[in-house]
C-alpha positions in Angstrom: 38.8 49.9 201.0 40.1 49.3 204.6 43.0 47.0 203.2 43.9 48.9 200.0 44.3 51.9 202.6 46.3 50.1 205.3 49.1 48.8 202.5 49.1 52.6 200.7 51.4 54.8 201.7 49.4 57.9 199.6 46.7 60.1 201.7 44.3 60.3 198.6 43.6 56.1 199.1 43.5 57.1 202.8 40.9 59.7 202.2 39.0 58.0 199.7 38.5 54.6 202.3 37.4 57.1 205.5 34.4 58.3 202.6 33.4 54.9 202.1 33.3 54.2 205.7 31.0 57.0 205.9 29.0 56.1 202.6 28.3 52.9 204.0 25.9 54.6 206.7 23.7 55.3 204.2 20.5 53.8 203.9 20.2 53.7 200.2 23.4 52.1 199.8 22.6 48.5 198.9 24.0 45.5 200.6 27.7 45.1 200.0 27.3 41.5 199.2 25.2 42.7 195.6 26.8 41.0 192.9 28.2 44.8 191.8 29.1 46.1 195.0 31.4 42.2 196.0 33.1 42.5 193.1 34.2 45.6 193.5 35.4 44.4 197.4 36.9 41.1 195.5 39.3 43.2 192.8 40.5 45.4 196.3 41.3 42.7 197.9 42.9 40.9 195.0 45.1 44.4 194.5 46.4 44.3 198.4 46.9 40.7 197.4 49.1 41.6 194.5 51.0 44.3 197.2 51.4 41.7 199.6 52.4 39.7 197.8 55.0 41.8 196.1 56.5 43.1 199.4 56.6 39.9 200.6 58.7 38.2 198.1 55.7 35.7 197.7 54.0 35.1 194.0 51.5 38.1 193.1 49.2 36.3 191.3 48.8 34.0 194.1 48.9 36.5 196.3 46.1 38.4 194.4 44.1 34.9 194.3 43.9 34.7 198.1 43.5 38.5 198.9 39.9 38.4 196.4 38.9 35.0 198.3 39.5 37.0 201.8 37.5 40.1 200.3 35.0 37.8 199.5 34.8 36.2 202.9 35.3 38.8 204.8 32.2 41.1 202.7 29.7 37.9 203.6 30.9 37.8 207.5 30.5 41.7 207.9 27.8 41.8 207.1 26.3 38.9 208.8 28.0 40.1 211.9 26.4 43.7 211.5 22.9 42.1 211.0 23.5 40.5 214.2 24.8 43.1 216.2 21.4 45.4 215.1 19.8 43.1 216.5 20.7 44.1 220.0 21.8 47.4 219.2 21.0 50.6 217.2 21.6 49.7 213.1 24.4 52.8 213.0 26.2 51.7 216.8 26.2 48.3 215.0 27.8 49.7 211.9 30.5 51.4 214.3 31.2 48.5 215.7 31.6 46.8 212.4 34.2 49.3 211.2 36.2 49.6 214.6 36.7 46.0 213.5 37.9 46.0 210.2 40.0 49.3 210.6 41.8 47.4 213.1 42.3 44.3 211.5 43.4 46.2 208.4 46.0 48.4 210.5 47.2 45.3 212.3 47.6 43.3 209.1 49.2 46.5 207.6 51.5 46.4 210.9 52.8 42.9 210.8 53.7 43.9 206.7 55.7 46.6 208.1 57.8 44.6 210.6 58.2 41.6 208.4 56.2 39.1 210.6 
């Protein structure tokens, strides 16, 4: 939800992203790479493909084509990258880590939308 939040410009997408950030410290909440839980990443990141896109003056579908195969991607390396990082720290500093991360990739691909680049 970090990318559908950082290319909305409404507070409730905003809101609902900062729960899942917290949801996701859960430990009942199943691995996001689950068959149910990626494609749910996969559509997101097919819908800020299809905004991209649009903003950009680039084709949509496309555009929605390679934001699902970067949700996909990126759901497999987070989560391999937060395995690793529990392994030499706590499971929740690791999980911080994690989302410092993808917040700021998601606000500095949001940034470089903004200014055209």
């Amino acid at each position: 939800m970090a990318g559908v939040a950082a290319v909305s410009r409404r507070a409730p997408t905003r809101l609902f992203a900062t729960g899942e950030l917290i949801y996701d410290k859960l430990p009942s909440v199943p691995r996001r790479v689950a068959p149910s839980l990626l494609v749910g990443r996969v559509a997101a990141g097919a819908l800020v493909g299809v905004v991209v896109g649009g903003r950009t003056g680039h084709n949509r579908a496309g555009s929605a084509i390679v934001g699902g195969l970067i949700a996909f991607a990126s759901a497999h390396l987070t989560y391999r990258m937060r395995r690793a990082l529990s392994e030499h720290m706590s499971p929740m500093a690791a999980a911080l880590v994690e989302d410092g991360i993808v917040v700021g990739a998601a606000r500095a691909g949001a940034a470089l939308l903004r200014s055209g680049g």
